[in-house]
MDAnalysis code that builds the backbone (N, CA, C; Angstrom):
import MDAnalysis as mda
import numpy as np

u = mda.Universe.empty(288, n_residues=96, atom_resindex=np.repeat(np.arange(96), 3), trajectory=True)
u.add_TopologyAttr("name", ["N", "CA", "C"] * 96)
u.add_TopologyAttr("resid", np.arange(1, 97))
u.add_TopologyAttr("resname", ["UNK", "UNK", "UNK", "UNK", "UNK", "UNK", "UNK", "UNK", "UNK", "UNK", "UNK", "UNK", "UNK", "UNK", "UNK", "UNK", "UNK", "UNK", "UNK", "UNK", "UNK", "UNK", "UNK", "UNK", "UNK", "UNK", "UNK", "UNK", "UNK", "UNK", "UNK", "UNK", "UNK", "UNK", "UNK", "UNK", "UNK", "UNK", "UNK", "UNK", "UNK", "UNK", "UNK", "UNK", "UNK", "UNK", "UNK", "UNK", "UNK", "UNK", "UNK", "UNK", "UNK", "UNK", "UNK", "UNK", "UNK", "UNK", "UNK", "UNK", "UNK", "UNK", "UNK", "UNK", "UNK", "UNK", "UNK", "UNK", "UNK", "UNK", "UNK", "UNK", "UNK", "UNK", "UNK", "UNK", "UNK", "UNK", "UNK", "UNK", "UNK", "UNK", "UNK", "UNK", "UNK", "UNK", "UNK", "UNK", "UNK", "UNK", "UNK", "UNK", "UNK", "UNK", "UNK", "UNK"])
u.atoms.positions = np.array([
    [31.782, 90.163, 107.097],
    [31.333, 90.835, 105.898],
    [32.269, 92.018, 105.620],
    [32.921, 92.150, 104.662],
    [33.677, 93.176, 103.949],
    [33.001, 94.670, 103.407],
    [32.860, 95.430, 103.936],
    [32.759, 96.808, 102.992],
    [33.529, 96.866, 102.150],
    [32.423, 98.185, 101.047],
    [33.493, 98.630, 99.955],
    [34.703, 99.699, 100.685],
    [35.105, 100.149, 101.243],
    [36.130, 101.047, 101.822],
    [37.031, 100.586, 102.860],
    [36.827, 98.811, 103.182],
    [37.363, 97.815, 103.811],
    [39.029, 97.791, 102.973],
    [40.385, 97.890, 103.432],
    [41.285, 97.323, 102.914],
    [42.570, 97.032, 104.114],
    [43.363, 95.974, 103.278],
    [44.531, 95.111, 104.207],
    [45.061, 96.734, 104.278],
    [46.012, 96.186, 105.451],
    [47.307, 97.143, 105.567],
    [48.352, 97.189, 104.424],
    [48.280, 96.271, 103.522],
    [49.340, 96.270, 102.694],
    [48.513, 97.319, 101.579],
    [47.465, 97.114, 101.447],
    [46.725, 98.250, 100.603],
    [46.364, 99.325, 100.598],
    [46.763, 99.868, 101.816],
    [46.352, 101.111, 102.824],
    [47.658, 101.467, 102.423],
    [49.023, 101.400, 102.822],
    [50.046, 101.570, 102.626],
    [50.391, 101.920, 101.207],
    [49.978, 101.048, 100.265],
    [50.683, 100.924, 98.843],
    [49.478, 102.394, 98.007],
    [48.683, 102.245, 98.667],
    [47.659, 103.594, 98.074],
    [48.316, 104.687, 98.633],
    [48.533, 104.920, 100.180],
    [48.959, 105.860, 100.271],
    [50.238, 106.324, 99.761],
    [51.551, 105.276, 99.212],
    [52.460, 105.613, 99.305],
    [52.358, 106.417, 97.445],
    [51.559, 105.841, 96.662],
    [51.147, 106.109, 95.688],
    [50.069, 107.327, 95.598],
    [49.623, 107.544, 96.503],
    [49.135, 108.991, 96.331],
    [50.063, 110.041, 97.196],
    [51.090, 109.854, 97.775],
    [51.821, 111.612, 98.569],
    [53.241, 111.155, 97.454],
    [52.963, 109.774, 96.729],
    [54.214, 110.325, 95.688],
    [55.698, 109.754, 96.665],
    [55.965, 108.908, 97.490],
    [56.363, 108.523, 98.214],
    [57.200, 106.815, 97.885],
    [56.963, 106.693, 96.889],
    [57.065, 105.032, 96.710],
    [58.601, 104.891, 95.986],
    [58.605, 106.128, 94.938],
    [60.533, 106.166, 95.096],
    [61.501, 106.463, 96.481],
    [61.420, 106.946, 96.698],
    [62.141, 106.815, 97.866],
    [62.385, 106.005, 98.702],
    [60.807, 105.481, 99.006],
    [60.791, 104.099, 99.868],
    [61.515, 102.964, 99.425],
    [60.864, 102.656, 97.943],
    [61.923, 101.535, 97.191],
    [63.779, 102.046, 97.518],
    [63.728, 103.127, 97.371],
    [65.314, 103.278, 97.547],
    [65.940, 102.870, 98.835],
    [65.344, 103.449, 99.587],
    [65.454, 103.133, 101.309],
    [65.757, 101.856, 101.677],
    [64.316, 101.047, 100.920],
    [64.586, 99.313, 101.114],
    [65.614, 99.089, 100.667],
    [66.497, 99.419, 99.107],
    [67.389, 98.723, 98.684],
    [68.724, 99.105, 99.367],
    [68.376, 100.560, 99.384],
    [70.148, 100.335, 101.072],
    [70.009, 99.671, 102.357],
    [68.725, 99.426, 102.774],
    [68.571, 98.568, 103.894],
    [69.040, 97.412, 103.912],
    [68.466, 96.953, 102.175],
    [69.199, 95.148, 102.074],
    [70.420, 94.884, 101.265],
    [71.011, 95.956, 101.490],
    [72.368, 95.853, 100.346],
    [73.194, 95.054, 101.320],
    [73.034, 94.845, 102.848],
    [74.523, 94.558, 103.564],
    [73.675, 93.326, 104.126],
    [72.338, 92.636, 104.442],
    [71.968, 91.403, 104.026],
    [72.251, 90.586, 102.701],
    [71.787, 91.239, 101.854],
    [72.021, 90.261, 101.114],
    [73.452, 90.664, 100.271],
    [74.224, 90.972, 100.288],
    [75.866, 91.444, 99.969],
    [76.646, 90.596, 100.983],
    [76.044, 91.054, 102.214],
    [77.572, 90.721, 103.504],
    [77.995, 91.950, 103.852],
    [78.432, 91.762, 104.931],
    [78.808, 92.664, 106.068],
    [80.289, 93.179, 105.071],
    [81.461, 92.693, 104.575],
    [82.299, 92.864, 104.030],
    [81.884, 93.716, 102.763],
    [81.564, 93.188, 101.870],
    [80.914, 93.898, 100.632],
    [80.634, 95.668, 100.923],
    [79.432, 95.346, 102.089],
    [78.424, 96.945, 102.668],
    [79.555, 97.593, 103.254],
    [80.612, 97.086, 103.807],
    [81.735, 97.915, 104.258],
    [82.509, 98.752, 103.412],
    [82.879, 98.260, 101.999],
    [83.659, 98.569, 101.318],
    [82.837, 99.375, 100.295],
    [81.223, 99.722, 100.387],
    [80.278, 100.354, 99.554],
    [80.427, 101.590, 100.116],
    [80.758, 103.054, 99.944],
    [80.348, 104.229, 100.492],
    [78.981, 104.847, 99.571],
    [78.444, 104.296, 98.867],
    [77.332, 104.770, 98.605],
    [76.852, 104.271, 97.813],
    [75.161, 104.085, 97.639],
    [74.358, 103.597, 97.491],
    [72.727, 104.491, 96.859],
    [72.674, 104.513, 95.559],
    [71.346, 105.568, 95.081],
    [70.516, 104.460, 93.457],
    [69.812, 104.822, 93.774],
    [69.086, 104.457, 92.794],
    [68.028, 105.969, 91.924],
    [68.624, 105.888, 90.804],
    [67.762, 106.913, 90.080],
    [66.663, 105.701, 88.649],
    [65.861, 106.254, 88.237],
    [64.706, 105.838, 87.363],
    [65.578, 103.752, 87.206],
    [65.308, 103.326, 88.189],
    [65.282, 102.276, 88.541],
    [67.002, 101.292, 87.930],
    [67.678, 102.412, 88.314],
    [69.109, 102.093, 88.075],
    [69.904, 101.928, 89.250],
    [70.290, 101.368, 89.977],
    [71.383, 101.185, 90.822],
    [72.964, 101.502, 91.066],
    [73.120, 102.348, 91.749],
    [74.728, 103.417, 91.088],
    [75.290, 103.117, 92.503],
    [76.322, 102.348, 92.531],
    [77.047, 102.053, 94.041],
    [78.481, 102.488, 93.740],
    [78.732, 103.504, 94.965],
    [80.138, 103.517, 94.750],
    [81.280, 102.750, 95.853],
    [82.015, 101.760, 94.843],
    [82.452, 100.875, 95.674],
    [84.108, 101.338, 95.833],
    [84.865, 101.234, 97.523],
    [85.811, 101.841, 97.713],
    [87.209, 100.729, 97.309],
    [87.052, 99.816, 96.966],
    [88.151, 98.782, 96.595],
    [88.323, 98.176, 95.680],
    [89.117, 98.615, 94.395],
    [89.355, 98.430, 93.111],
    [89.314, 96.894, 92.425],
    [89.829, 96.517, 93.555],
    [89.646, 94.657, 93.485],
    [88.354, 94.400, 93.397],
    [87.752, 94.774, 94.255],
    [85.757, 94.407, 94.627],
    [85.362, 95.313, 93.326],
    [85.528, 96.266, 93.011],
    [84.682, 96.653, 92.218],
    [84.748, 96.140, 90.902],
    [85.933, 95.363, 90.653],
    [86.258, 94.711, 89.538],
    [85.559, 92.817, 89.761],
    [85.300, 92.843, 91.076],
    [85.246, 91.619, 91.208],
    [83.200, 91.838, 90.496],
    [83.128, 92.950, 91.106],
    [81.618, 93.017, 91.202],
    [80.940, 93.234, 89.798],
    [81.658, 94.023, 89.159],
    [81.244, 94.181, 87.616],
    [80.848, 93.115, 87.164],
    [81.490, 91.701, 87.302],
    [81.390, 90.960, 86.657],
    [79.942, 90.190, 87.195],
    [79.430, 90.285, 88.386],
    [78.361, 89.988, 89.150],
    [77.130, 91.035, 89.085],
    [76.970, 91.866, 87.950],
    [76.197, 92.744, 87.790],
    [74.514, 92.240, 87.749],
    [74.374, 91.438, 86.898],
    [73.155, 90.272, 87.057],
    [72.877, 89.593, 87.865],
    [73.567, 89.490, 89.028],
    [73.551, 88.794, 90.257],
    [72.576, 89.314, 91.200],
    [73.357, 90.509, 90.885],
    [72.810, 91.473, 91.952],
    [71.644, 92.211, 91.800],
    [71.572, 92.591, 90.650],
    [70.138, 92.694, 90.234],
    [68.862, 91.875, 90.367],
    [69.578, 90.155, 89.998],
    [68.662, 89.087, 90.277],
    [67.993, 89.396, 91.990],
    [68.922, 89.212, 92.972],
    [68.885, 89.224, 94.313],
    [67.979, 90.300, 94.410],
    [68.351, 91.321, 93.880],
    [67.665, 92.719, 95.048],
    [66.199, 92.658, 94.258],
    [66.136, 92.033, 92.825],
    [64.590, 92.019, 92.781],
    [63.689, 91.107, 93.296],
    [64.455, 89.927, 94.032],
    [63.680, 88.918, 94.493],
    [63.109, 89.363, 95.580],
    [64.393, 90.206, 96.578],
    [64.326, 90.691, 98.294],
    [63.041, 91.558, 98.043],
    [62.992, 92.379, 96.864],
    [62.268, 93.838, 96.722],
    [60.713, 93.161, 96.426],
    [60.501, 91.950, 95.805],
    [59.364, 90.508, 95.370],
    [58.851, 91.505, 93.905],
    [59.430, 92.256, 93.323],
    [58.951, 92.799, 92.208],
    [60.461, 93.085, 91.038],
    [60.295, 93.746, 89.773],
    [61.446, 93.624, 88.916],
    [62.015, 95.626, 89.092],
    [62.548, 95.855, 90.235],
    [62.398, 97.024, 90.788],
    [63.900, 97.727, 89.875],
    [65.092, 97.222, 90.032],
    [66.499, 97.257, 89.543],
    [66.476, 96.822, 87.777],
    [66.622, 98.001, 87.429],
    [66.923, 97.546, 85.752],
    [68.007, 97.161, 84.975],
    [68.823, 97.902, 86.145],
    [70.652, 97.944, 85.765],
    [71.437, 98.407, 86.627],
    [72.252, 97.739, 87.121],
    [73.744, 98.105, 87.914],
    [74.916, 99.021, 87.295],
    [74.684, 100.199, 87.937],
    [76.094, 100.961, 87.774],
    [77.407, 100.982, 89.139],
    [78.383, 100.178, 88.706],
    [79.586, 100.757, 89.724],
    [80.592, 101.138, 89.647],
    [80.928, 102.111, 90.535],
    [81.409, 103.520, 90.197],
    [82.875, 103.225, 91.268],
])
């Protein structure tokens, strides 16, 4: 039997992270966590940085070739990191 004040861990979590105001950051955290899964070890090498502001993605990539290669993969990557993230978290790719 379930109480009313009964909830999963995933709901315990997502309340709290939504009440201390906590849930940007976290989303950000995840998306540098999975930038060098789902990129490649090569890619995350050649990234020196990685931020997301009001659900924009700003990577600064160190190799003029890649970053030219990557522009063109801008929707890609967006596709990917909102699937990994299971919500539409990335609105737009900036690389710098």
């Amino acid at each position: 039997m379930k109480k009313k004040n009964d909830n999963t861990l995933q709901e315990a979590m997502s309340e709290m992270l939504r009440e201390y105001r906590l849930k940007p950051q976290y989303d950000e955290t995840r998306v540098k966590s999975l930038w060098e899964k789902i990129m490649g070890k090569t890619i995350a090498t050649y990234t020196s940085n990685i931020a997301v502001r009001k659900n924009v993605l700003y990577l600064t990539i160190l190799s003029a070739p890649l970053k030219h290669e990557l522009s063109f993969a801008k929707d890609k990557i967006k596709t990917r990191l909102n699937e990994e993230m299971g919500e539409e978290y990335i609105k737009d790719v900036v690389i710098r």
